[in-house]
C-alpha angles and dihedrals in degrees: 000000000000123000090247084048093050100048099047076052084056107042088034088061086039084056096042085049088048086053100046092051081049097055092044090053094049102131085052101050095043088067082052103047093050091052136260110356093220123125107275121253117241106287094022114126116233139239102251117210123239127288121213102178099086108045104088119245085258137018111228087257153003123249115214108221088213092056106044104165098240116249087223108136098000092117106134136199087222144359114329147168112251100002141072119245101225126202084215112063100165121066143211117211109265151109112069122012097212147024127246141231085256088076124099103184091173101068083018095232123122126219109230086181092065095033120114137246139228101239128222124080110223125176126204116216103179082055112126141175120193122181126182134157126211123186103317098345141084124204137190143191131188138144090235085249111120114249101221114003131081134252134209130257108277137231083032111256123247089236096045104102078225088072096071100066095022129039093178091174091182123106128206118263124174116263125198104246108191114162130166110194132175111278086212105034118200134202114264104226084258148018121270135205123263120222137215116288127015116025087168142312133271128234093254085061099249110125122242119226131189134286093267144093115211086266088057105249135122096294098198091063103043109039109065110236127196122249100301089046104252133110140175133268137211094288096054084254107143120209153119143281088198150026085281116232101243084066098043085057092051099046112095111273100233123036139013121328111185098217106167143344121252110220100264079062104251121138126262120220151210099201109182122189120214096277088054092254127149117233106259119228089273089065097051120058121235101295088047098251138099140191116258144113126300139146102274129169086356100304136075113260136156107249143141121269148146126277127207117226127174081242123101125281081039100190121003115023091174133333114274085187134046112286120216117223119303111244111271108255141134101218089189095073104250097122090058094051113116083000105146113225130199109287092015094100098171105328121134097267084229085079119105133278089249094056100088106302126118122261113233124205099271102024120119121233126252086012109141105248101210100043116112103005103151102025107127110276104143 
């Protein structure tokens, strides 16, 4: 076994402890992942628990999580099974350079439970998540830093096994996340498409984007996360492709946890049935949602939501309800580029990290801070 070898063996059983605690801490995390546990302010919406009554003894299938149907080429012109019906139809080469030994393209499935992770555990402690309604809206405010959770070490490392198959050169940097979204969502008369970047934003505070790298492929599978599953693009805007695993581990293990808001406003959800199981594809309609009871608004009420599967397009497959505007972002990097940063004074922003910049949470040290900005990570 090689060194590179050995150490992704290493990190990969680190990741699969951390899981487990997690799992065995559920009830705990779950207060975390959802924000401060602290009583909400007048006005503030709650946290619901989670509803069981309406998740079926058992979902239609089982997804193995070693043998995940890959999302590639199911990009659809309108709402479709299976796939996510995607306002961009045509793609630039970007995201991850290789693929990994998780791959089976044979069978085209992928193994999450043999993919590698960004390594690094980083915390946030200026991360926050607020929520509060007013007559028919919701707001919420965040910095798109999760509020308990870690992250990985970015730009990935050299020496990372990650690397190999992912040079990913962007840090994390705080964005100002402010969406007001309808309280009482209703259905458009018809399904509309979902662009690139944020489709809506979890409960940790950390926003959700779409199924895709910037290739258009399933991004989950492809570009290589850290340890909650999230990563940053091109903007320095960290974020996910799916419900991340250290909030499916948090979420209860029977019922409906409420876990983030897609941007028409309608709830997405971790619905669990009583193996602990997630719905498959065939349980959820064409925009990956369906109408049941759940705890919604703080109480329990039958409405329509988003589920999250362990399928592509794992939570929004398109909006079923009028979206509001997408946050304003190149996540390219465009917007980044000459931007002086604290410490930079007038050097070429191309310089390294040790020459005078100031080191983030997250960010690895000596990485040049400027290679790299606007290659393809979506």
């Amino acid at each position: 076994m090689t060194v590179t070898a050995k150490a992704a063996a290493t990190h990969t059983a680190r990741r699969h402890a951390l899981r487990g605690l997690a799992m065995a801490s559920g009830a705990v995390l779950l207060a975390a992942a959802c924000g401060n546990p602290k009583a909400p302010e007048e006005g503030a919406s709650s946290t619901s628990a989670a509803s069981g009554e309406g998740v079926p003894a058992a979902w239609s299938a089982v997804t193995d999580p070693k043998k995940i149907p890959l999302g590639d080429g199911k990009v659809a012109t309108s709402a479709q099974k299976d796939a996510i019906y995607s306002c961009r139809t045509s793609f630039r080469q970007g995201g991850a350079r290789h693929d990994g030994p998780w791959f089976d393209n044979e069978n085209k499935t992928w193994d999450s439970t043999a993919k590698v992770r960004v390594q690094g555990e980083h915390s946030w402690p200026d991360a926050e998540y607020n929520e509060s309604t007013k007559g028919d809206s919701r707001n919420i405010t965040s910095k798109n830093l999760p509020t308990q959770q870690v992250t990985g070490t970015f730009p990935i490392e050299r020496s990372d096994p990650a690397y190999q198959y992912d040079t990913n050169p962007n840090a994390i940097e705080p964005e100002t996340v402010d969406f007001t979204l309808p309280l009482n969502p209703t259905r458009a008369d018809s399904p509309s498409c979902v662009d690139m970047g944020a489709i809506g934003v979890l409960k940790n505070g950390v926003y959700i984007y779409n199924s895709l790298d910037d290739a258009g492929r399933d991004a989950a599978a492809h570009e290589t996360q850290d340890v909650c599953d999230g990563h940053p693009d091109g903007a320095e805007a960290y974020h996910y492709h799916n419900i991340p695993s250290c909030l499916l581990a948090a979420a209860d293990k029977k019922g409906a946890t409420l876990v983030g808001y897609a941007l028409d406003g309608f709830g997405i959800y971790v619905e669990r049935d009583d193996k602990g199981n997630l719905p498959t594809n065939a349980d959820l309609d064409e925009c990956h949602g369906r109408t049941s009871k759940v705890m919604w608004n703080g109480k329990e009420t039958s409405v329509y939501h988003y589920s999250a599967t362990l399928e592509f397009p794992y939570t929004v497959g398109c909006f079923r309800g009028t979206p509001v505007e997408p946050p304003e972002h190149d996540r390219t990097g465009n917007n980044h580029r000459g931007r002086q940063r604290p410490g930079q004074g007038g050097q070429d922003q191309g310089q390294t990290q040790g020459q005078g910049q100031r080191q983030r949470p997250g960010q690895a040290q000596g990485q040049s801070q400027g290679q790299g900005q606007g290659q393809g990570h979506h």
